[in-house]
MIDO-234508 format. One record per atom (N, C-alpha, C): x, y, z; residue in three letters. Coordinates in pm, whole numbers, padded with zeros to 5 digits, always signed. Layout:
<pts>
XYZALA
...
</pts>
This chain:
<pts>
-02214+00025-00722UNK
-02116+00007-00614UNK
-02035+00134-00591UNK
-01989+00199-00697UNK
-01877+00302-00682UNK
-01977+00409-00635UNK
-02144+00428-00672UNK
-02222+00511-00580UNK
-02188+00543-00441UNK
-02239+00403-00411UNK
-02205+00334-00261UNK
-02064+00434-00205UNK
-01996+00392-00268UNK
-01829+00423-00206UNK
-01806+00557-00176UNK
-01902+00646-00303UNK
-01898+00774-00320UNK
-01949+00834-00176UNK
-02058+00778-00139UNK
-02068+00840+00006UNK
-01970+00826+00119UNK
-01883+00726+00134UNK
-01780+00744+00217UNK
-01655+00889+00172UNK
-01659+00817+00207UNK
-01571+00866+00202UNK
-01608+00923+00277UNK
+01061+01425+00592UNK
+01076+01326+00663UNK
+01045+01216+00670UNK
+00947+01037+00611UNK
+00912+00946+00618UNK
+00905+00895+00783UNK
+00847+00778+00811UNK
+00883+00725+00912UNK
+00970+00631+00981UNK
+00980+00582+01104UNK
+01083+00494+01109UNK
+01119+00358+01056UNK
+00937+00332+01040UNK
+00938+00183+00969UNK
+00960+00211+00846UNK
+00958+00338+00769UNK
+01043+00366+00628UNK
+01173+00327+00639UNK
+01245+00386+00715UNK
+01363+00338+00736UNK
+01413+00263+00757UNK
+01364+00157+00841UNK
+01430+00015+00853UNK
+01339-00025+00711UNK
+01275-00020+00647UNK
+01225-00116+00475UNK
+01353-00034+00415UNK
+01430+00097+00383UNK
+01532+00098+00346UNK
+01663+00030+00386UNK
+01674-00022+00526UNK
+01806-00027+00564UNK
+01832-00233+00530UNK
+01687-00270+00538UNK
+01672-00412+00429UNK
+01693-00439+00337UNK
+01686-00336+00258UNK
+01673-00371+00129UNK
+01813-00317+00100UNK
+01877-00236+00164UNK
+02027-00205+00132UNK
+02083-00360+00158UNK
+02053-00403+00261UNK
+02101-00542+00280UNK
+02122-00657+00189UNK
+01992-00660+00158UNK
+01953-00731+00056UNK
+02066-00718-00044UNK
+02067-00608-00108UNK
+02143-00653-00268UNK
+02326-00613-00224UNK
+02309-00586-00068UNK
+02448-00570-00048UNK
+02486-00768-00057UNK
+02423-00821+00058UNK
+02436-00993-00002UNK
+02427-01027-00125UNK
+02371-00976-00235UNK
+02312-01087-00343UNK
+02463-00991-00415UNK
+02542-00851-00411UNK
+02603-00837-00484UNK
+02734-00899-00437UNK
+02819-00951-00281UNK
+02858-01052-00309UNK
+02894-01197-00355UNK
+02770-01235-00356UNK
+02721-01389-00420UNK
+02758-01379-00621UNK
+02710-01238-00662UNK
+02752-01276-00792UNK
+02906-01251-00806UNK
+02974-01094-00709UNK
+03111-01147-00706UNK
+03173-01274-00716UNK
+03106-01381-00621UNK
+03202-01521-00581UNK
+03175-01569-00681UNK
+03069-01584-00760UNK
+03004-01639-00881UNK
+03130-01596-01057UNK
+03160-01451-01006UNK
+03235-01410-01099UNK
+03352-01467-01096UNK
+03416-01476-00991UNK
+03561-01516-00981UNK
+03572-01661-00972UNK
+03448-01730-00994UNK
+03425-01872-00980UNK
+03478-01946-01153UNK
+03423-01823-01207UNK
+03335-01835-01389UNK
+03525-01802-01407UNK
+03556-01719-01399UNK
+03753-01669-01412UNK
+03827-01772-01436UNK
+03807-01881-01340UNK
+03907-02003-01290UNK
+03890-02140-01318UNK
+03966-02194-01362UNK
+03952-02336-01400UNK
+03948-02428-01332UNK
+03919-02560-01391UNK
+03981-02652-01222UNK
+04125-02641-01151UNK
+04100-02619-01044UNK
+04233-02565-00952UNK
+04213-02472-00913UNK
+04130-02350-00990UNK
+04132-02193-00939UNK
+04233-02201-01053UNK
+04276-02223-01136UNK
+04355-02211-01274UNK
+04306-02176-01424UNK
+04349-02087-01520UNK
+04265-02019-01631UNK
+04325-02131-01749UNK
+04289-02097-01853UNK
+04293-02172-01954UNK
+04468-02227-01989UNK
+04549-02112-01965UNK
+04674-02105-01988UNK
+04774-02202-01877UNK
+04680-02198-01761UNK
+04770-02317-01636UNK
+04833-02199-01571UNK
+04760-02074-01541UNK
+04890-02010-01430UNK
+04787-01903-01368UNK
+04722-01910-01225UNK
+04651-01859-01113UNK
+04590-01765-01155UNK
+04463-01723-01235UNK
+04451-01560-01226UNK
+04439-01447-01169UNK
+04478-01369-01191UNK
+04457-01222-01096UNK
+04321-01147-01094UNK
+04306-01135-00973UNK
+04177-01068-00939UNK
+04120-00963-01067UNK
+03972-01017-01122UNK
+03961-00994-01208UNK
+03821-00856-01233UNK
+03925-00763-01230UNK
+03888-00625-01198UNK
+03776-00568-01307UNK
+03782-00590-01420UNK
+03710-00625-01506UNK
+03559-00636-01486UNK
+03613-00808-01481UNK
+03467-00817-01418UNK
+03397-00781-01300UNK
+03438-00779-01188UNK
+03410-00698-01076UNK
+03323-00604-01067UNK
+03341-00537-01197UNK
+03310-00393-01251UNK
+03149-00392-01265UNK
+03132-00537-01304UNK
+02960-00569-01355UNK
+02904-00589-01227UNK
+02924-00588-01085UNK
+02865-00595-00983UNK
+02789-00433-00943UNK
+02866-00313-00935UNK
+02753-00183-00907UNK
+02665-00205-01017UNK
+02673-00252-01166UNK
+02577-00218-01226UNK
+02450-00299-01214UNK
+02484-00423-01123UNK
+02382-00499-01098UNK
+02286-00461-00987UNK
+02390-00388-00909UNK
+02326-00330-00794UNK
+02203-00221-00816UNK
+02260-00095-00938UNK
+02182-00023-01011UNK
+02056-00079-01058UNK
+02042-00195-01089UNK
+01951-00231-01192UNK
+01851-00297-01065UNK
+01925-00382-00951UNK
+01834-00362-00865UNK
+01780-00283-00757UNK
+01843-00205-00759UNK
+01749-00074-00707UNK
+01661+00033-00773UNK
+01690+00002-00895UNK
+01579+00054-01014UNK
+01439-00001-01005UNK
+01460-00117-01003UNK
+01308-00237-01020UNK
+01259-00215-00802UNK
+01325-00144-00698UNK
+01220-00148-00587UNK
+01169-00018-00616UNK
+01049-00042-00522UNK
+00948+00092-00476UNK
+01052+00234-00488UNK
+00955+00305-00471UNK
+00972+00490-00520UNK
+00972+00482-00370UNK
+00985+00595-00277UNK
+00935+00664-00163UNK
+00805+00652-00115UNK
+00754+00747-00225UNK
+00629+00759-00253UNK
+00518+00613-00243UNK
+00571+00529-00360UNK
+00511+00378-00343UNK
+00507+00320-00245UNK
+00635+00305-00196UNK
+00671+00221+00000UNK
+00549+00316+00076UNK
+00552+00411+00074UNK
+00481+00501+00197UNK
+00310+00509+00145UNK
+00291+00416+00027UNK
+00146+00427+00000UNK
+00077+00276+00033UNK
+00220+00156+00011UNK
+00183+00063+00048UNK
+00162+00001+00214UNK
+00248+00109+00291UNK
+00241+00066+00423UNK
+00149+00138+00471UNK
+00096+00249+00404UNK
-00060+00332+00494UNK
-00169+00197+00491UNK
-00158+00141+00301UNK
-00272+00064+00267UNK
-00249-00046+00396UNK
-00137-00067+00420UNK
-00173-00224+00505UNK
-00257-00210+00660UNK
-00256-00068+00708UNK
-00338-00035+00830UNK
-00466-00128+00831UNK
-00509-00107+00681UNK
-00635-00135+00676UNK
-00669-00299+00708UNK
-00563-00356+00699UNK
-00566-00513+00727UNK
-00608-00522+00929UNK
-00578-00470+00951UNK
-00610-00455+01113UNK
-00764-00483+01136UNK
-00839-00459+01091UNK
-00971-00506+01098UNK
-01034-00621+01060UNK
-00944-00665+00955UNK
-01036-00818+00946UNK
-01085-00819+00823UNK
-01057-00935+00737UNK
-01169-00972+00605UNK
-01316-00983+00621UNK
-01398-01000+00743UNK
-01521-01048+00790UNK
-01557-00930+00825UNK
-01701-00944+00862UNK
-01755-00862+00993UNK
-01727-00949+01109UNK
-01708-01106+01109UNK
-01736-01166+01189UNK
-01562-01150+01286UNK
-01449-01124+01183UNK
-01345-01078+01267UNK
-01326-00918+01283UNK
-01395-00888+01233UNK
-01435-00741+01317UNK
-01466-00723+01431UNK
-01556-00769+01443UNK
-01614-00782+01603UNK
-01601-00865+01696UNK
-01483-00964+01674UNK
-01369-01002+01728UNK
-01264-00943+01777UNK
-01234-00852+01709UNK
-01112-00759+01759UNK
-01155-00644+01812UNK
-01290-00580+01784UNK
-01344-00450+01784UNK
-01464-00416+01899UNK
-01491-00542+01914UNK
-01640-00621+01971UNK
-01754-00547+01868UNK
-01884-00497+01910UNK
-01992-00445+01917UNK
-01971-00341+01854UNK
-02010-00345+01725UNK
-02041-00184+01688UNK
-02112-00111+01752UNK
-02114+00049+01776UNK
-02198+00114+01777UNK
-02351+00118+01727UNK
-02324+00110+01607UNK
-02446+00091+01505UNK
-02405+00027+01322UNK
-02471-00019+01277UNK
-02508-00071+01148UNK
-02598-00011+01054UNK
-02576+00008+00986UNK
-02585+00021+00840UNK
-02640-00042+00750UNK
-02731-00067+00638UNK
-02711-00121+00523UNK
-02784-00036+00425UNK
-02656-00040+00303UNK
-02720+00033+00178UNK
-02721-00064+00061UNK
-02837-00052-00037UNK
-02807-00114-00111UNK
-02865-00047-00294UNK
-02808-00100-00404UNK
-02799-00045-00506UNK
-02809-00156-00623UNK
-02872-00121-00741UNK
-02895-00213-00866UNK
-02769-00248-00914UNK
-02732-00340-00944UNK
-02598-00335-01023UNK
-02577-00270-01165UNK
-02466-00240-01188UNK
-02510-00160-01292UNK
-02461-00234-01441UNK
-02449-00407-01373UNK
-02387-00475-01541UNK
-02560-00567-01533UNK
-02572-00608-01410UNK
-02702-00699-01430UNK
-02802-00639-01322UNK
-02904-00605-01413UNK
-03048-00536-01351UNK
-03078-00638-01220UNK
-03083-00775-01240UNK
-03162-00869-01109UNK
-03033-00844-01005UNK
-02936-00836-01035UNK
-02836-00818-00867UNK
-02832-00690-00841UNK
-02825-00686-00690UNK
-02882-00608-00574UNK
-02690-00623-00537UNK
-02660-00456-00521UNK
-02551-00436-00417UNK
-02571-00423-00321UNK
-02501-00489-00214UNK
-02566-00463-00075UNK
-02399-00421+00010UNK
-02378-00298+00077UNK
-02266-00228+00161UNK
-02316-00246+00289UNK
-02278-00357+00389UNK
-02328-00317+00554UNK
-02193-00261+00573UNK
-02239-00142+00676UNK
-02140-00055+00742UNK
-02136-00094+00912UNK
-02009-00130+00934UNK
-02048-00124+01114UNK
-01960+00016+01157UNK
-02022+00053+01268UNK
-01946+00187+01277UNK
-01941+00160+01410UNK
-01799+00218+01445UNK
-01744+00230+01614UNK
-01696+00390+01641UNK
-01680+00420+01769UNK
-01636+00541+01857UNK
-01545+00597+01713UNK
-01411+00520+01669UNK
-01314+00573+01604UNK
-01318+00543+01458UNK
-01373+00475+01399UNK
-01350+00409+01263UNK
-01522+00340+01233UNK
-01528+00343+01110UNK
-01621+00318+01041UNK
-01579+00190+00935UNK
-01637+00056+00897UNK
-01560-00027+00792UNK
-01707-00069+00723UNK
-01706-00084+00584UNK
-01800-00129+00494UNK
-01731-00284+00458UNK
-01853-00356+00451UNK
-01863-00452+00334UNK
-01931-00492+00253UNK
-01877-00512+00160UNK
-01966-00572+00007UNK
-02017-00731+00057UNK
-02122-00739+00014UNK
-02186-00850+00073UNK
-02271-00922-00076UNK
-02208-01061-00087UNK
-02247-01140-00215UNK
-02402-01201-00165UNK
-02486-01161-00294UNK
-02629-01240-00265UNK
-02597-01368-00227UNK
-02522-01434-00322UNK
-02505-01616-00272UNK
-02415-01621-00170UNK
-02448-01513-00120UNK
-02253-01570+00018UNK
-02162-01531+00028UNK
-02077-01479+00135UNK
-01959-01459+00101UNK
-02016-01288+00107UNK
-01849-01217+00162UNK
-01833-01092+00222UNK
-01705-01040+00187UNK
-01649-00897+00156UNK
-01502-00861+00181UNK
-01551-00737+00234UNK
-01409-00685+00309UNK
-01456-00514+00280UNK
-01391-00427+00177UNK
-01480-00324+00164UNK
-01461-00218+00076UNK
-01422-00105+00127UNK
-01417-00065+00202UNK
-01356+00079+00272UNK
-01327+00078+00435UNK
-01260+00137+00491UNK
-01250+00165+00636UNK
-01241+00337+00633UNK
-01284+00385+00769UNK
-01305+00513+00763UNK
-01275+00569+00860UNK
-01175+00627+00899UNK
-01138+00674+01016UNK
-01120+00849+01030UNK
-01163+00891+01138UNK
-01197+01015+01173UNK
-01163+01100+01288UNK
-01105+01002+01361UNK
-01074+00996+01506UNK
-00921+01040+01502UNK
-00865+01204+01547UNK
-00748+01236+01529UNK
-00630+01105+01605UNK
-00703+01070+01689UNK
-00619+01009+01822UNK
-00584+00859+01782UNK
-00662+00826+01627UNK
-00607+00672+01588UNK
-00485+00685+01545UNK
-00374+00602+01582UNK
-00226+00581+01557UNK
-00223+00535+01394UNK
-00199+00569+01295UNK
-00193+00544+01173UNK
+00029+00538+01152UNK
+00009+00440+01042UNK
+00154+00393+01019UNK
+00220+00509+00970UNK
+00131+00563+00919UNK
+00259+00712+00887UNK
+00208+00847+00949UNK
+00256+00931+01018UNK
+00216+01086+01106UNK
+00188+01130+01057UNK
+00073+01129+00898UNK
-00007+01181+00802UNK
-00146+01185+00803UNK
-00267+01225+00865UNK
-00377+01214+00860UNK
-00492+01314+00869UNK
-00549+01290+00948UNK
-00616+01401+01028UNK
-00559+01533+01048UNK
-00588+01677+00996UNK
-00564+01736+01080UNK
-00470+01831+00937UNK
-00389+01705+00828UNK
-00291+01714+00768UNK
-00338+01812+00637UNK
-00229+01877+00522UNK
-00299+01968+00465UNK
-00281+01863+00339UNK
-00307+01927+00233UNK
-00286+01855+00068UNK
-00123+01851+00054UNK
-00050+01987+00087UNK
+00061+01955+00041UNK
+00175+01850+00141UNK
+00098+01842+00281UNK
+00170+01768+00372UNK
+00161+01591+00310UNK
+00020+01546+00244UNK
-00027+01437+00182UNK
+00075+01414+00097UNK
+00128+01532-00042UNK
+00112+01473-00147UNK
+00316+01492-00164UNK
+00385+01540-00001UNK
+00494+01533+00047UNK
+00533+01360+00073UNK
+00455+01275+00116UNK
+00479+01153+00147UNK
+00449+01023+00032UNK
+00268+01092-00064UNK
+00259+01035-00120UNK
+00275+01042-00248UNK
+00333+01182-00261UNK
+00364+01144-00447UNK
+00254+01286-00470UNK
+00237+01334-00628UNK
+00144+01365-00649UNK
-00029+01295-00691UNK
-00116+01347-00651UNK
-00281+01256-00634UNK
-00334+01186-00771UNK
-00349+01082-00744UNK
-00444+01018-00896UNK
-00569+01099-00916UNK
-00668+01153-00819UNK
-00784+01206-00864UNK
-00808+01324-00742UNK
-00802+01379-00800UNK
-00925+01516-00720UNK
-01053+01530-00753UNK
-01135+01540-00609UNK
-01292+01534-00684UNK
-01357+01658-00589UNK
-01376+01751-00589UNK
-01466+01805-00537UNK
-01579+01790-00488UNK
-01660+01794-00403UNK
-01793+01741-00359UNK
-01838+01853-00226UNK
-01940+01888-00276UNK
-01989+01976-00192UNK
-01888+02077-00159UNK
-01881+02130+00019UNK
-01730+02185+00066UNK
-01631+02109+00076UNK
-01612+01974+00060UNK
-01501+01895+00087UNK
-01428+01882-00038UNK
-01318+01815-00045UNK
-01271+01743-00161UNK
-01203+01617-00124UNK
-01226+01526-00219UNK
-01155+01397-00193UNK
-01065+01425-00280UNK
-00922+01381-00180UNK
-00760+01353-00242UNK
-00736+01187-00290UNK
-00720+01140-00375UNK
-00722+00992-00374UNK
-00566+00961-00413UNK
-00520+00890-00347UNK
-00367+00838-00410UNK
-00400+00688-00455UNK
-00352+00608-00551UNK
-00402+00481-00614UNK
-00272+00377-00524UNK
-00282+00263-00491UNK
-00233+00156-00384UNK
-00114+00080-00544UNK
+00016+00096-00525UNK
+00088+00016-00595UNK
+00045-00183-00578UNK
+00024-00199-00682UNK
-00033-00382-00729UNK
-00117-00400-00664UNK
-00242-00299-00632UNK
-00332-00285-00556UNK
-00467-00285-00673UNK
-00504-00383-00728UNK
-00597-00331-00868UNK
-00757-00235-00788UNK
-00809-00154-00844UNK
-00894-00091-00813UNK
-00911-00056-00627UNK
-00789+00019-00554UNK
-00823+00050-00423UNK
-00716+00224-00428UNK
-00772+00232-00335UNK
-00683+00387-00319UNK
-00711+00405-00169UNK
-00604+00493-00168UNK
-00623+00580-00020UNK
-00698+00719-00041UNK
-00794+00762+00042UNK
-00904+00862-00034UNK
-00894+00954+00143UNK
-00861+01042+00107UNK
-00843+01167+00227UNK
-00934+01246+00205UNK
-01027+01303+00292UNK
-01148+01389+00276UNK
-01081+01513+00332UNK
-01070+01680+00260UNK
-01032+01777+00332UNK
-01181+01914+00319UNK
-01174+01946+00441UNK
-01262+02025+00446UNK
-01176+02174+00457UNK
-01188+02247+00412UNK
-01108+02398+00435UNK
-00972+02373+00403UNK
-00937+02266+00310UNK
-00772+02233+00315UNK
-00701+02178+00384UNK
-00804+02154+00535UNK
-00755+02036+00596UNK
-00829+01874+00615UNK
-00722+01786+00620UNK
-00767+01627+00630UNK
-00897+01632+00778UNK
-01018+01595+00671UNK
-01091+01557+00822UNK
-01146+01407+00836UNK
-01107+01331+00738UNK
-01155+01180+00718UNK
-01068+01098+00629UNK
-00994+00997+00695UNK
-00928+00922+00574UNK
-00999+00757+00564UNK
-00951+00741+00415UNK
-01058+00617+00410UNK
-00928+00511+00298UNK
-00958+00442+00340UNK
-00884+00286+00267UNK
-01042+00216+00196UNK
-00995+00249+00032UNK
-01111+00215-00038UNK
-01050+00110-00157UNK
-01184+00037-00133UNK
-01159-00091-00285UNK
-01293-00064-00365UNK
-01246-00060-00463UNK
-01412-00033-00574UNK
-01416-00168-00683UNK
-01497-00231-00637UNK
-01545-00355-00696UNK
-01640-00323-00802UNK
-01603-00390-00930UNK
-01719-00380-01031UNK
-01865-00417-00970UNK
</pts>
């Protein structure tokens, strides 16, 4: 299979509003444990143990930024947010071929490759590729049934991608948005840049550069 695959091959605004949410977010949840705090202070009445009103309890108060800290520790990096919203482009096409060409109509042309498995000799990998004007998408195709895809491939400067990173783009413009690369591979004159998909098990974003620049990006899953 990973054969197979081997042949494929500032932020943006929607960065910004996923930051200006999530400021939201724990800006609400850090009033709620305030009210919660000054709830825990007061006795029945709004009265402390002693029988006389307490005063705003500054103290505790105090444990609210650190809660805030601790949840903004546990979200996404930059880097992560801007690797998970490239990966979701790839949802635009469809789990099927059959909603592929629903949204896409008619491929151009088709494809099929296929390969021994490499845990059991009797199964046969089979990759159909449909390919259009702008984008290219593979799927893994089960002997008994059943389909996902494994890569999309786009080449076409003029496709709108979620982040102004693609085509055209250099290594250091890539590895500005996404972090530094899980794998570099050389191949022939090209090289594949791969960044790995956060809670994404076995997929990456895989950028093909020829002369240092992006001439193919691909949304890849590598299935045992």
């Amino acid at each position: 299979m990973q054969a197979l695959c081997a042949r494929w091959v500032g932020l943006p605004a929607a960065e910004a509003r996923f930051v200006r949410r999530t400021a939201m977010r724990v800006l609400c949840e850090d009033r709620l444990i305030a009210i919660l705090l000054l709830a825990a202070c007061a006795g029945p009445g709004g009265k402390d143990a002693s029988g006389a009103k307490p005063s705003r309890p500054q103290a505790q108060l105090a444990v609210v930024p650190e809660t805030a800290q601790a949840l903004s520790s546990s979200l996404p990096s930059p880097t992560d947010s801007a690797r998970l919203l490239y990966w979701s482009f790839a949802d635009k096409f469809g789990r099927s071929r059959a909603e592929l060409v629903a949204r896409l109509g008619p491929p151009a042309s088709v494809t099929t490759d296929t390969s021994q498995n490499r845990y059991d000799s009797t199964e046969v990998d089979t990759v159909v590729t449909l390919r259009y004007s702008t984008a290219a998408v593979g799927f893994f195709v089960f002997q008994r049934g059943g389909e996902f895809p494994v890569l999309v491939s786009v080449r076409d400067p003029a496709v709108k991608l979620p982040i102004k990173v693609g085509i055209g783009a250099s290594r250091p413009d890539l590895e500005r948005v996404f972090g530094p690369p899980d794998d570099v591979i050389p191949q022939g004159d090209s090289t594949l840049v791969q960044f790995k998909v956060p809670g994404q098990e076995d997929t990456a974003l895989v950028f093909t550069l020829v002369g240092g620049v992006v001439r193919e990006v691909g949304w890849a899953t590598f299935p045992d």
